[in-house]
C-alpha positions in Angstrom: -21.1 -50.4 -12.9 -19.1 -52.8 -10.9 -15.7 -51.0 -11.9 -17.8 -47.0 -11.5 -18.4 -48.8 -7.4 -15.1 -49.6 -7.1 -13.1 -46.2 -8.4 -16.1 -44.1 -6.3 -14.8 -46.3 -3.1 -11.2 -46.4 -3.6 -11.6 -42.3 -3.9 -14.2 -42.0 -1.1 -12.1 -44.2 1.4 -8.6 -43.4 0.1 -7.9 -39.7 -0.3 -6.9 -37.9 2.4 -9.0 -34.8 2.7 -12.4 -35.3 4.6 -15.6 -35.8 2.6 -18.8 -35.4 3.6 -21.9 -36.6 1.4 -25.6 -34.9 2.1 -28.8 -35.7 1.2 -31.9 -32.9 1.5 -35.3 -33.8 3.9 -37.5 -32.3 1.5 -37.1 -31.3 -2.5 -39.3 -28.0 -1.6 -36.8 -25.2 -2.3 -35.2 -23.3 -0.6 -33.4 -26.1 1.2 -32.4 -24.9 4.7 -29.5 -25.5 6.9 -32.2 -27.6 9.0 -32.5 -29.8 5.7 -29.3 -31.0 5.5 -28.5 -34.7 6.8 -25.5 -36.6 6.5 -25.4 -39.4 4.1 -22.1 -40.8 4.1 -18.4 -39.5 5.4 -15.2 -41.3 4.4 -12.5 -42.4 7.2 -10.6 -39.0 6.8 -13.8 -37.6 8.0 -13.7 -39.6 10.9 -10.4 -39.1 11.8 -10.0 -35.4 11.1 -13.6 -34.7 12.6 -13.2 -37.1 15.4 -16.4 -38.4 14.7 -17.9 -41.9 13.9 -19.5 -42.6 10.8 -21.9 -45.0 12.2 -22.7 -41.9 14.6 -24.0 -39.0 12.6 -25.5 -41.1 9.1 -29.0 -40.4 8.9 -28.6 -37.0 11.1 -28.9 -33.4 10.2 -26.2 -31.2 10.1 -27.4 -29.2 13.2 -27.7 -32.3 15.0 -24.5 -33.7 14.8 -22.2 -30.0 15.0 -24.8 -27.8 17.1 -22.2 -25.6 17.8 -20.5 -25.2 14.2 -20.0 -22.0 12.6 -22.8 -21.1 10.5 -20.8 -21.5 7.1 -20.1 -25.0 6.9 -24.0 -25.8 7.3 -24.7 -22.6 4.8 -22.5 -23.9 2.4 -24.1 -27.3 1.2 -27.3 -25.7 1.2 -26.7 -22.9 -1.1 -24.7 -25.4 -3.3 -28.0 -27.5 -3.5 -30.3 -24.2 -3.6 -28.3 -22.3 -6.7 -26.6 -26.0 -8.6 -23.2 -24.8 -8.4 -19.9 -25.2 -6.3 -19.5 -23.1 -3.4 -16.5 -22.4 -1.3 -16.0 -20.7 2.3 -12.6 -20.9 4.5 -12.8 -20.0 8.7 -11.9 -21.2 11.9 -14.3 -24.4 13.2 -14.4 -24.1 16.9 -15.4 -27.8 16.8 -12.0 -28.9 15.7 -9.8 -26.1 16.6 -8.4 -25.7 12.8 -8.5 -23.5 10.4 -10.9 -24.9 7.5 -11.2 -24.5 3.7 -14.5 -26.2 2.3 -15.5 -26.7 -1.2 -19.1 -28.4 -1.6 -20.9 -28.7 -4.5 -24.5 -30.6 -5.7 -24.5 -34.4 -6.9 -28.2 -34.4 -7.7 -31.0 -32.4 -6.7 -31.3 -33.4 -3.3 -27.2 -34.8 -3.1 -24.5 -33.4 -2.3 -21.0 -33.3 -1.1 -18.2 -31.0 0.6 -14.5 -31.6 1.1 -12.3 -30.2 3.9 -9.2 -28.9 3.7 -7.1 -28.1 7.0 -5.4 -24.8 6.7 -4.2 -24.0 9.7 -0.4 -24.6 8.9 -0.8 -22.3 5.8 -3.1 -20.0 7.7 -0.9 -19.5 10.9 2.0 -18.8 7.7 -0.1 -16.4 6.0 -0.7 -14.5 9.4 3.0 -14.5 9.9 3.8 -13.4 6.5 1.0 -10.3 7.0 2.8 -9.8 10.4 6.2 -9.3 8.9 4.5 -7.1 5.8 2.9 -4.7 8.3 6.5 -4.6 10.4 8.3 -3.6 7.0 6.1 -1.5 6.2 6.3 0.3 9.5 10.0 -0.1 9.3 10.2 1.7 6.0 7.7 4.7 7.4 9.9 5.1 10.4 13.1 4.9 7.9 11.8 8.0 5.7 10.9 9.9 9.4 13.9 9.4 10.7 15.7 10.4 7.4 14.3 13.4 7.2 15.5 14.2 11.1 19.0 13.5 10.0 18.7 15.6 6.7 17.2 18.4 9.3 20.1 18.1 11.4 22.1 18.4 8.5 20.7 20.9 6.9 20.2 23.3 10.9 24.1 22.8 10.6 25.1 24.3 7.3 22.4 26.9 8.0 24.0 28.0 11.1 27.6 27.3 10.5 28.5 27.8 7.1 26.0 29.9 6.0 26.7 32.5 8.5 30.2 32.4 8.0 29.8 33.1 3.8 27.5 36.0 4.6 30.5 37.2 6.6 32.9 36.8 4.8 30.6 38.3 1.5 30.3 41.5 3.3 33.8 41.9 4.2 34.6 41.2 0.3 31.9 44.2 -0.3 33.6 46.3 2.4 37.1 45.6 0.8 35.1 46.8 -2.4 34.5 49.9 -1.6 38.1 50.9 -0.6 41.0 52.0 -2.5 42.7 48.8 -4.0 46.1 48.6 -5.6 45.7 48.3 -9.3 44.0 44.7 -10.5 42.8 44.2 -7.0 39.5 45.2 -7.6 39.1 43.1 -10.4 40.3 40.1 -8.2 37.9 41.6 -5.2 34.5 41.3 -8.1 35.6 38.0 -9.1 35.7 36.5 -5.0 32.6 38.4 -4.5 30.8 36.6 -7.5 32.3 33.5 -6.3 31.0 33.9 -3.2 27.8 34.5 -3.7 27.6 31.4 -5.7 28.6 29.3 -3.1 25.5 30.8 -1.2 23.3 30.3 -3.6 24.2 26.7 -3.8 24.3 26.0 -0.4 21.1 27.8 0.2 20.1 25.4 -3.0 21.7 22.1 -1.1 20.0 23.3 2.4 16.7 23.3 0.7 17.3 20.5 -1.0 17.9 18.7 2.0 15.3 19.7 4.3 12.9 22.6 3.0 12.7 24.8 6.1 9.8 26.2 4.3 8.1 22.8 4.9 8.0 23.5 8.9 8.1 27.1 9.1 5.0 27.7 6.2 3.6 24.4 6.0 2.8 21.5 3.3 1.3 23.7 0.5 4.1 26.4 0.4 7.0 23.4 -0.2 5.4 21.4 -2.1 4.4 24.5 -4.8 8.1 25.7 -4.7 8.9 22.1 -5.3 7.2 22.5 -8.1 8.3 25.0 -9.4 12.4 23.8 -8.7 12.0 20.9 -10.2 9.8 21.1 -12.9 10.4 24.5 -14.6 14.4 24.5 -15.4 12.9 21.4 -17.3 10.4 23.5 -19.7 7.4 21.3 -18.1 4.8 24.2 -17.3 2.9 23.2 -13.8 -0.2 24.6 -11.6 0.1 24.2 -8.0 -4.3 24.1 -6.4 -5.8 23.5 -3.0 -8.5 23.4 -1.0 -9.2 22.9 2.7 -8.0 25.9 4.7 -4.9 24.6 6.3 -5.6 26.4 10.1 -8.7 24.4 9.8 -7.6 21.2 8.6 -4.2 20.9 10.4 -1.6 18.0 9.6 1.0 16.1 11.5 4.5 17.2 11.1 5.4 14.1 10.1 2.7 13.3 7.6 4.1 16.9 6.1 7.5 15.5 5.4 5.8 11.9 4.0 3.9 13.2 1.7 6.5 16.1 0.9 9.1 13.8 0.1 6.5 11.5 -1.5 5.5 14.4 -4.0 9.1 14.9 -4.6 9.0 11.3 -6.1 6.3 11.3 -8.0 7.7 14.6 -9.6 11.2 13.1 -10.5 9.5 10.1 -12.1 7.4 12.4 -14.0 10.6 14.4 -15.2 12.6 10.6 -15.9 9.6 8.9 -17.3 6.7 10.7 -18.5 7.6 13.0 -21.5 4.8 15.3 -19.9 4.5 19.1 -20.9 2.5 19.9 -18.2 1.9 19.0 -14.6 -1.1 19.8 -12.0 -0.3 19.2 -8.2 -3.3 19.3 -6.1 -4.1 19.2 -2.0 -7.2 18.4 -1.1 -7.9 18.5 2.5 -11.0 17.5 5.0 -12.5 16.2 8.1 -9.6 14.0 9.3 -7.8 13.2 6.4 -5.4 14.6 3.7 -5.0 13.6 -0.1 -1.9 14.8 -2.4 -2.6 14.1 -6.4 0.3 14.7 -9.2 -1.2 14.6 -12.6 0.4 14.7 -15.7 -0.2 14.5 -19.7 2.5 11.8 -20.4 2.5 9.0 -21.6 0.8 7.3 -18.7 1.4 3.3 -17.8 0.3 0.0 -19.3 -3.4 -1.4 -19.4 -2.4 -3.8 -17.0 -0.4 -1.8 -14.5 -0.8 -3.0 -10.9 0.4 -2.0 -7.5 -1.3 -4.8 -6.0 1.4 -7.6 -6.6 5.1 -6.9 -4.9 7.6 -6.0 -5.2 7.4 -5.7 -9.5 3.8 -5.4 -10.4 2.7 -3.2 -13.1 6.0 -3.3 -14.9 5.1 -5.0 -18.1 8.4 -3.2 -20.1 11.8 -4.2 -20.9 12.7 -0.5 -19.8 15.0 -0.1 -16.8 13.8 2.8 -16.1 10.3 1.7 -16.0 10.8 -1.1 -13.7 12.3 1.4 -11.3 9.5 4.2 -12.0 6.8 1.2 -10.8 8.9 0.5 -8.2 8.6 3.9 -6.9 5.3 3.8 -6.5 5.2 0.5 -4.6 7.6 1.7 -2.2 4.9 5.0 -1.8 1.9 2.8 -1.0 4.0 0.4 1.1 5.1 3.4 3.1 1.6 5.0 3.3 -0.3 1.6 4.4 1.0 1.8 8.1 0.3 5.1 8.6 -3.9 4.5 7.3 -3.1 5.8 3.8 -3.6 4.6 0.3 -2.3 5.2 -3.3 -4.3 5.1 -6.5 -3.2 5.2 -10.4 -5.4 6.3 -12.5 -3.8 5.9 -16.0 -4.6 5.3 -19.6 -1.7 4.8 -22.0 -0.8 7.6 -23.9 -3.4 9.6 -22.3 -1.3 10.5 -19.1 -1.8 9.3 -15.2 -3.1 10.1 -11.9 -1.7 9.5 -8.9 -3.6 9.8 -5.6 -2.1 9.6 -2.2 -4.3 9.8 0.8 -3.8 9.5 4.7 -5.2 10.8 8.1 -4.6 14.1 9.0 -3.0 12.7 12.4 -0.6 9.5 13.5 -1.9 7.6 15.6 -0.2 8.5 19.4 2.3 5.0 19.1 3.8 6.3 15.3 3.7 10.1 16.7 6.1 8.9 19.0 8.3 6.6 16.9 8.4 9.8 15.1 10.1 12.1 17.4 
């Protein structure tokens, strides 16, 4: 017993966290916050709680910290009440830190808590979140801003070459229709088919650069003749559905061209990664908000896929192109999160996946601006 005294002391008086021992009033149960007194603190107690022990022994919780946060009181009393270790983490006005308690019953009227101060880790967490939100932000803006450029890009070949290939198309058909020296107007088909290729593929590059179809139609129009581009020079047959009348339910431009390019993601990953047959793209919209899903009958993703975990989770494979298919869809959610959306996999393996992205109809007036 003498050597049990001595290794409880040497603990109680030694370690460096703050611990508090309580004893209940009353053994009636429930035991209230009211019921709590303190039986014994060790010196980290005093120090950190700048309290003396000789002080507060034999007082109730209340009575010493009338003031404190609810928690820390609630905490040894629901650890007595249900016999098991309880845990809560806050700011304590009373000494300016940010606390992490763990209490837990001795007896049934006993027991004891020990403080942690967090605030170092806390005030790093909050800094950490800070500079997650800023990337995120940064990486919205990034796609936005993109998508101006490829606009640009894509207003210039539009206006300058395209125009000048139609020209010079209908001069070749002009020159058609006259009389050529022999073998000319061989030569004259063979530009003319050359031509027109080199419209078609710019008109191809233009598109795939900007969709003008995305601002002059809208979201549903693109993303259908997305589709359609991508998916059926593949042999993967695809339905396009929606619902919410779009007058009604307008969207941002800019949440157009996020969740356009977005879509345009999922898609290619389906083509890379899938082996699906078939694909269903869906546009649900409502009251204030907007959700895009791609479905597919592939293979679908690992039991214990998770986008929760960056910047690999979910990619339990030795496949490259795996890692870089879950990667796609953390960089989606990370660039949806700033903007009030959210992405959801819904998956089974073998049995194919869901994916759900969902954001506000609007930006918020500060990101509509960053926007322009």
């Amino acid at each position: 017993m003498k050597t049990d005294k001595f290794s409880y002391k040497v603990f109680f008086e030694r370690v460096f966290d703050p611990i508090a021992l309580y004893r209940t009033r009353e053994k009636a149960r429930p035991v209230d916050v009211g019921g709590i007194v303190f039986f014994d603190v060790n010196p980290a107690y005093e120090r950190v709680m700048k309290v003396k022990r000789g002080d507060i022994i034999g007082r109730s919780f209340l009575e010493v910290w009338p003031m404190a946060e609810e928690r820390w009181a609630s905490i040894v009393a629901d650890s007595v009440n249900q016999g098991r270790t309880m845990r809560c983490e806050g700011e304590s006005r009373d000494t300016r830190s940010y606390l992490e308690a763990i209490a837990f019953p001795l007896s049934e009227d006993m027991a004891a808590a020990i403080f942690q101060d967090r605030t170092e880790w806390k005030r790093s967490d909050d800094a950490l979140k800070r500079h997650q939100e800023e990337l995120r932000a940064l990486a919205t803006r990034l796609t936005l801003s993109e998508e101006n450029t490829r606009r640009a890009i894509a207003t210039d070949l539009h206006d300058q070459m395209g125009y000048k290939l139609v020209s010079l198309l209908n001069r070749l058909r002009a020159l058609q229709g006259r009389a050529l020296p022999p073998g000319a107007g061989d030569e004259v088909r063979d530009l003319i088919a050359d031509t027109e290729r080199i419209i078609a593929g710019s008109r191809d590059l233009i598109f795939e650069l900007s969709p003008p179809i995305l601002k002059e139609i809208g979201l549903n129009p693109a993303l259908e003749t997305l589709a359609g581009n991508l998916l059926e020079p593949r042999g993967i047959r695809w339905k396009f559905s929606a619902r919410g009348e779009m007058d009604k339910f307008c969207v941002d431009d800019a949440i157009c061209v996020l969740l356009y390019r977005m879509t345009r993601e999922l898609l290619l990953n389906v083509i890379k990664h899938s082996e699906a047959t078939q694909v269903m793209v869906t546009v649900n919209r409502g009251p204030g908000r907007i959700t895009v899903i791609v479905e597919d009958n592939g293979r679908g993703f690992p039991r214990n896929f998770n986008l929760l975990e960056p910047p690999y989770a979910g990619h339990v494979t030795d496949s490259r192109e795996g890692l870089v298919h879950g990667f796609g869809l953390f960089s989606i959610r990370e660039r949806l999160l700033p903007i009030g959306g959210s992405l959801k996999v819904i998956s089974e393996p073998g049995a194919g996946a869901m994916v759900v992205m969902s954001c506000p109809l609007t930006l918020r007036p500060e990101q509509a601006e960053e926007a322009q």
